[in-house]
N, CA, C and O atoms as a Tinker XYZ file with bonds, in Angstrom:
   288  protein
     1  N     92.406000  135.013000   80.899000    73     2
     2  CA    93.099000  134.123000   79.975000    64     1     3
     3  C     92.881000  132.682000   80.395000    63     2     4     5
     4  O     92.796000  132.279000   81.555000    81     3
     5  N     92.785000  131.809000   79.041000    73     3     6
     6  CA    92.586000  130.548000   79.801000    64     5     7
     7  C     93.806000  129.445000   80.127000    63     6     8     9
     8  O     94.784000  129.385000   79.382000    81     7
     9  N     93.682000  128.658000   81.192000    73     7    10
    10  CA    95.378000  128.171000   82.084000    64     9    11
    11  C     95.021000  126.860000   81.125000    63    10    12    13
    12  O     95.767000  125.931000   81.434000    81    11
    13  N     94.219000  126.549000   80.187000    73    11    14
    14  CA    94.471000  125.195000   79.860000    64    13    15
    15  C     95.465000  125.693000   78.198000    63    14    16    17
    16  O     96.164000  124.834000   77.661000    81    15
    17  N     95.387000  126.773000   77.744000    73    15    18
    18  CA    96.323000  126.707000   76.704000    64    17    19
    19  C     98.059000  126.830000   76.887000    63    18    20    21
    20  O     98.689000  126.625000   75.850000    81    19
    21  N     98.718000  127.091000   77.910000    73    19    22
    22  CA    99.586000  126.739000   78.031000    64    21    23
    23  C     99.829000  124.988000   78.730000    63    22    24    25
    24  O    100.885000  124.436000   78.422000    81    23
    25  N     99.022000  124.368000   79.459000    73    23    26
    26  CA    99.040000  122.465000   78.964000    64    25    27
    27  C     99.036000  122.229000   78.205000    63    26    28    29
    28  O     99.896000  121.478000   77.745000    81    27
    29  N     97.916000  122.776000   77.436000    73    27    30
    30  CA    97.757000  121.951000   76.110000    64    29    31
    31  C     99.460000  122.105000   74.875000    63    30    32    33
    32  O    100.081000  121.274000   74.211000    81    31
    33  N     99.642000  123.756000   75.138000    73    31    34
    34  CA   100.760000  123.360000   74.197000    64    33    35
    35  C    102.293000  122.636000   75.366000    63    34    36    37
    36  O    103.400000  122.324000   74.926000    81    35
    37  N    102.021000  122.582000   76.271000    73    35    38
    38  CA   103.059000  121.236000   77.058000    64    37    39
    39  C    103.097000  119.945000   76.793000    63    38    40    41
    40  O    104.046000  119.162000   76.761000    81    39
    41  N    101.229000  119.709000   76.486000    73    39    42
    42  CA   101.268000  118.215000   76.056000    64    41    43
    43  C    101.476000  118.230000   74.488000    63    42    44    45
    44  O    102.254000  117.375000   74.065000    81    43
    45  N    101.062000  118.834000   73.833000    73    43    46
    46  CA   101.665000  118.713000   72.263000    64    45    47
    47  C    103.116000  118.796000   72.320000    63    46    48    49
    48  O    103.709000  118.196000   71.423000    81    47
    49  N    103.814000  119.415000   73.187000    73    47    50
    50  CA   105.659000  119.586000   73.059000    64    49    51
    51  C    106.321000  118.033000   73.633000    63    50    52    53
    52  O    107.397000  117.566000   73.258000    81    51
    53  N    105.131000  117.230000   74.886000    73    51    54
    54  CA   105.558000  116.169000   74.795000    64    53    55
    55  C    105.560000  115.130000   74.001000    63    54    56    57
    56  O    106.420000  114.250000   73.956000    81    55
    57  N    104.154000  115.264000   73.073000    73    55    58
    58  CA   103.870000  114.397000   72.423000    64    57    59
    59  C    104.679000  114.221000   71.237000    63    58    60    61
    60  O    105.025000  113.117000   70.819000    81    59
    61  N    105.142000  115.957000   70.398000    73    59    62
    62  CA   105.881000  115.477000   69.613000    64    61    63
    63  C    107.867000  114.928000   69.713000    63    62    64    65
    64  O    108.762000  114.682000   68.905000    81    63
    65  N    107.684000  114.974000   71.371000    73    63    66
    66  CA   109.006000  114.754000   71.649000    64    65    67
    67  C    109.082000  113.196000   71.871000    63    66    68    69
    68  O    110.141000  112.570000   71.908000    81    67
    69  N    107.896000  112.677000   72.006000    73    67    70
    70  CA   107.473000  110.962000   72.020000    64    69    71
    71  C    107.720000  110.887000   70.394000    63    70    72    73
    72  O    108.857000  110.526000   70.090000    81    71
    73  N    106.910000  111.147000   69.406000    73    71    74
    74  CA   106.712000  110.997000   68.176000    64    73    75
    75  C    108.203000  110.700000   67.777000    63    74    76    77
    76  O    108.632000  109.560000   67.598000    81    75
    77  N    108.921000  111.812000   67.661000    73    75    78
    78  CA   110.012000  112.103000   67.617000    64    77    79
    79  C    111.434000  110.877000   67.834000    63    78    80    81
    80  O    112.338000  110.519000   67.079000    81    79
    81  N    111.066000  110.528000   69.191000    73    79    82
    82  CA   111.658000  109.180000   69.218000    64    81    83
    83  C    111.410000  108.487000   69.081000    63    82    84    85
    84  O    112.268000  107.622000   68.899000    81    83
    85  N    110.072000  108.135000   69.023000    73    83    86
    86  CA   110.114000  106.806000   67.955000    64    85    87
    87  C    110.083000  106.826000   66.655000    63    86    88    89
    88  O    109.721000  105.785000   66.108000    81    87
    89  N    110.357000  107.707000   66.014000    73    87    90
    90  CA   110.526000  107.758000   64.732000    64    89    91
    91  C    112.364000  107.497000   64.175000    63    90    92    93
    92  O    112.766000  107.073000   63.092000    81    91
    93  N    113.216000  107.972000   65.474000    73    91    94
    94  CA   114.716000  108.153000   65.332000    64    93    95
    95  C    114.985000  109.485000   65.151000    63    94    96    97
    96  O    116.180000  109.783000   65.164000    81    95
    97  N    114.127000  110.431000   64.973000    73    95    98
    98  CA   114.547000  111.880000   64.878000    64    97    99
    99  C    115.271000  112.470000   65.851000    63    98   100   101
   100  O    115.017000  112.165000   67.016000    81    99
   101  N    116.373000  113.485000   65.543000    73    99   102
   102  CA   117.343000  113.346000   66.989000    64   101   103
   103  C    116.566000  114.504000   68.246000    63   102   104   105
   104  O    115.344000  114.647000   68.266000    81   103
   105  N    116.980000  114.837000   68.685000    73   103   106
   106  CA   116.334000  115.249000   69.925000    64   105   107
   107  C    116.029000  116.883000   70.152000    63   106   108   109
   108  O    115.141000  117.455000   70.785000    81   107
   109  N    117.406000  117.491000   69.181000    73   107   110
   110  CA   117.472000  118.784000   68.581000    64   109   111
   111  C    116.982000  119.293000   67.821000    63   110   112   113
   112  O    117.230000  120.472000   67.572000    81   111
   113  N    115.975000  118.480000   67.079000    73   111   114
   114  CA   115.272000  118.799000   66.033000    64   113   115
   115  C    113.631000  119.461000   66.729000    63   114   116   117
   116  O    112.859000  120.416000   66.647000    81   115
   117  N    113.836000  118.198000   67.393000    73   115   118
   118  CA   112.450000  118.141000   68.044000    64   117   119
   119  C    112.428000  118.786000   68.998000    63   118   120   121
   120  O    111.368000  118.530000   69.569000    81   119
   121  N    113.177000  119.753000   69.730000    73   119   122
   122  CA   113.413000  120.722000   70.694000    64   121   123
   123  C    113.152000  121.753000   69.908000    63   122   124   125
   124  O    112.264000  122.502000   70.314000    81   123
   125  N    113.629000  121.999000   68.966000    73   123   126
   126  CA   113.750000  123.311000   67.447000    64   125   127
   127  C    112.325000  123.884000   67.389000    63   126   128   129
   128  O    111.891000  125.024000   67.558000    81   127
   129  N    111.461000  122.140000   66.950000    73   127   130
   130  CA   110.238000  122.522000   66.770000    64   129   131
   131  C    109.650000  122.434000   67.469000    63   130   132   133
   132  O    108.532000  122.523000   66.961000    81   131
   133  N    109.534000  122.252000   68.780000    73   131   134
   134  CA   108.700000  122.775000   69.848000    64   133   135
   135  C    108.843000  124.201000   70.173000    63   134   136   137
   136  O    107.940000  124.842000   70.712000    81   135
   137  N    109.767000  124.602000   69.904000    73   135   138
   138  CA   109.769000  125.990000   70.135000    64   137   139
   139  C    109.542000  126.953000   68.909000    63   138   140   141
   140  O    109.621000  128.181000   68.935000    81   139
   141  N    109.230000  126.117000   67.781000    73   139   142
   142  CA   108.540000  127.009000   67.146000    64   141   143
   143  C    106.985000  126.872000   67.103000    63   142   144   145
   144  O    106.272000  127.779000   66.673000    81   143
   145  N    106.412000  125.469000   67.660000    73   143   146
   146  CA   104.814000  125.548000   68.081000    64   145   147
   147  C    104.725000  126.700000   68.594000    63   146   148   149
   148  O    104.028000  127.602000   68.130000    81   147
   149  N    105.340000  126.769000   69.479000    73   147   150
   150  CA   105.101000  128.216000   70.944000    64   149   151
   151  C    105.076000  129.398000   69.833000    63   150   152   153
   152  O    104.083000  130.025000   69.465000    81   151
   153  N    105.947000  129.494000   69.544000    73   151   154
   154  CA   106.281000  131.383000   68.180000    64   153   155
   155  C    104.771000  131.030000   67.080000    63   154   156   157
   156  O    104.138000  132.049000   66.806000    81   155
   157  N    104.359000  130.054000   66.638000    73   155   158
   158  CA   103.648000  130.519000   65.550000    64   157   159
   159  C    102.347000  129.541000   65.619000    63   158   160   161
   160  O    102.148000  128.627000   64.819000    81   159
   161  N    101.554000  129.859000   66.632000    73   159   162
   162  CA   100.284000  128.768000   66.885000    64   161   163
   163  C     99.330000  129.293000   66.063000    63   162   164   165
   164  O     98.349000  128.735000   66.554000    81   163
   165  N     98.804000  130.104000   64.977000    73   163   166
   166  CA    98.352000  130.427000   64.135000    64   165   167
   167  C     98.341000  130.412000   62.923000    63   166   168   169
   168  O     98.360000  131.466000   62.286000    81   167
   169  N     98.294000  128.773000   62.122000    73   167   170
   170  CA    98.826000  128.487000   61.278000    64   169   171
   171  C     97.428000  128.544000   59.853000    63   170   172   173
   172  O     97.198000  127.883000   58.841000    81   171
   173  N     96.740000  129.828000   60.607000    73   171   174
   174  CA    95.958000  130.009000   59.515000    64   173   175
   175  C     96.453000  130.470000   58.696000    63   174   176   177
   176  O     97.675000  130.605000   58.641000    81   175
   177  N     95.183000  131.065000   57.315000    73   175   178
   178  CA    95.184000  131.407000   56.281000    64   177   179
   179  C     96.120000  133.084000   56.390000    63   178   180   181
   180  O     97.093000  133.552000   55.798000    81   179
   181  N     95.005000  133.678000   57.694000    73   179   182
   182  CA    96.036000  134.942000   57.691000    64   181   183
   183  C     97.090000  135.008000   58.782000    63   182   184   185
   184  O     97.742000  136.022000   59.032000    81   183
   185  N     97.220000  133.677000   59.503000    73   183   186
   186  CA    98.595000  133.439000   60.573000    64   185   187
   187  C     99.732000  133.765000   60.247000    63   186   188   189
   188  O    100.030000  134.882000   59.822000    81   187
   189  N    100.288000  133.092000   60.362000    73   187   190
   190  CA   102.391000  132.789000   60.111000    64   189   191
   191  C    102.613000  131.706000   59.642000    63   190   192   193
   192  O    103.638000  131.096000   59.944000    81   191
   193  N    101.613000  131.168000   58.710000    73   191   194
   194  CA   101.880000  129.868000   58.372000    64   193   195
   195  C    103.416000  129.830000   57.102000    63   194   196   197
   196  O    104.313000  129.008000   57.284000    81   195
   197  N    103.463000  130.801000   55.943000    73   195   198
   198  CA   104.603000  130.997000   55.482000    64   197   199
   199  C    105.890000  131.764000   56.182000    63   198   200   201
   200  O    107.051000  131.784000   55.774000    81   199
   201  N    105.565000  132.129000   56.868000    73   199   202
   202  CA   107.061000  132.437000   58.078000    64   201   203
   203  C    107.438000  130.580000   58.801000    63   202   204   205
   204  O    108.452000  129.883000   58.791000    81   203
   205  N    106.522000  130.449000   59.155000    73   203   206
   206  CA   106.806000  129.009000   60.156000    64   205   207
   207  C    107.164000  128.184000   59.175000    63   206   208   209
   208  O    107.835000  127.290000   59.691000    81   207
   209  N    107.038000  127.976000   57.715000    73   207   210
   210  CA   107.310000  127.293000   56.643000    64   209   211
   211  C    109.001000  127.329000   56.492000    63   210   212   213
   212  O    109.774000  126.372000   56.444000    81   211
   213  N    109.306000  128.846000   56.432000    73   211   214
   214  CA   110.703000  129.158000   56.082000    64   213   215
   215  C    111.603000  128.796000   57.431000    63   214   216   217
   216  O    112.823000  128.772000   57.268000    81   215
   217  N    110.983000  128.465000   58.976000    73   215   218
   218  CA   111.976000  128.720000   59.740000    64   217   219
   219  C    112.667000  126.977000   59.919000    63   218   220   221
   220  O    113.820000  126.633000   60.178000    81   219
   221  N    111.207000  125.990000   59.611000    73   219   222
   222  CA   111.280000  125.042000   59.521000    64   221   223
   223  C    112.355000  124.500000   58.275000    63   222   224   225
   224  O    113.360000  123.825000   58.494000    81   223
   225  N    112.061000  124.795000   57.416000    73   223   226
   226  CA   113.100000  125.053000   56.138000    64   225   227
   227  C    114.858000  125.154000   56.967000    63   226   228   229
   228  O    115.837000  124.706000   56.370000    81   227
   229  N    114.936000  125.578000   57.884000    73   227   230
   230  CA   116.288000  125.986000   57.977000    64   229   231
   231  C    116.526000  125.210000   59.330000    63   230   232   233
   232  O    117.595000  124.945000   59.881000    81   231
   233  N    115.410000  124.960000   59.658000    73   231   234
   234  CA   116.067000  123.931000   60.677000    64   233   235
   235  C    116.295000  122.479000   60.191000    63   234   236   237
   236  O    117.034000  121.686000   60.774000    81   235
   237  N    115.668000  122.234000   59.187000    73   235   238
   238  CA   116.117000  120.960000   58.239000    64   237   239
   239  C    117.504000  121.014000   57.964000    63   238   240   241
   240  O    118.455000  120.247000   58.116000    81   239
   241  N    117.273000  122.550000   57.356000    73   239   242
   242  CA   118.809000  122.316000   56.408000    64   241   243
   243  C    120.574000  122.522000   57.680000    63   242   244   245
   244  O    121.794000  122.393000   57.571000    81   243
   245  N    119.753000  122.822000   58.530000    73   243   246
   246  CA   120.815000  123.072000   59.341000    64   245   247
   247  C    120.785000  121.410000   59.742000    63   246   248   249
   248  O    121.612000  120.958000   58.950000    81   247
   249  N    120.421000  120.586000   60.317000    73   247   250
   250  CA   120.231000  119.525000   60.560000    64   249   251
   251  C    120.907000  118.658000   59.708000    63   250   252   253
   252  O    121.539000  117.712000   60.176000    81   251
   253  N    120.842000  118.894000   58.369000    73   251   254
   254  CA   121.420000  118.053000   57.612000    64   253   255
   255  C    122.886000  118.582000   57.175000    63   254   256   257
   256  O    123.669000  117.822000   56.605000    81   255
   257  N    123.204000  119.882000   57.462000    73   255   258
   258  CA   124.110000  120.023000   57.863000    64   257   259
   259  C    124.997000  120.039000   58.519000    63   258   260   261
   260  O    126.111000  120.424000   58.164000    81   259
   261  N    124.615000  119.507000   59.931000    73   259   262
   262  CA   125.604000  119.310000   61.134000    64   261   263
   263  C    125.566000  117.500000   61.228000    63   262   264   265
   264  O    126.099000  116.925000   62.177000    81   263
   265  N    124.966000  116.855000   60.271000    73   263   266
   266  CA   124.841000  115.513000   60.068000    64   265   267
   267  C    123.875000  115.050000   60.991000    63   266   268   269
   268  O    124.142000  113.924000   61.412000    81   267
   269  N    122.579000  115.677000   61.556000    73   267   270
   270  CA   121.897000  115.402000   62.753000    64   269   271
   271  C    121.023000  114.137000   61.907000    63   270   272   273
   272  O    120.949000  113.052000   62.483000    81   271
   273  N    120.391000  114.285000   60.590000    73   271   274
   274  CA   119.949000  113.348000   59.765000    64   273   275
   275  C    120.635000  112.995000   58.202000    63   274   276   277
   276  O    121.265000  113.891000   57.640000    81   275
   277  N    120.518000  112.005000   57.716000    73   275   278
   278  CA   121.112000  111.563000   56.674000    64   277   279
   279  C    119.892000  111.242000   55.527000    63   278   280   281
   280  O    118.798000  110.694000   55.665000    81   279
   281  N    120.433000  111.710000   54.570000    73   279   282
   282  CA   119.644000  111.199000   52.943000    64   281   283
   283  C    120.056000  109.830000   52.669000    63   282   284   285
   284  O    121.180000  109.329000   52.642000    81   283
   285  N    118.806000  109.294000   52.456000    73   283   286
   286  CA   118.728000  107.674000   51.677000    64   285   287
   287  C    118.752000  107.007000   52.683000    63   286   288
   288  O    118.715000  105.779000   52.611000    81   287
């Protein structure tokens, strides 16, 4: 197995945890979706790309439900 695909998805979990703050996105969000990089790195045609669609879906809506982000 190769030891550079678990860095590589370390440095994508940092990077989008950089992104993340500088954008203002809160910190839980971006924890959410790092851990769904890890569950669904196959975002092909025959991957998990509509599973990873729906889980993302609910981490929005949960988000905007616990007031983590605001509309407008």
């Amino acid at each position: 197995m190769d030891d550079t695909a678990p860095n590589s998805l370390n440095q994508q979990t940092e990077l989008l945890k950089s992104l993340a703050k500088q954008q203002q996105v809160p910190v839980e969000i971006a924890e959410q979706m790092a851990v769904l990089m890890q569950q669904y790195p196959d975002l092909s045609l025959w991957g998990s790309k509509s599973e990873l669609t729906g889980k993302l879906e609910k981490v929005m809506e949960s988000a905007f439900r616990n007031k983590l982000v605001e509309t407008g």
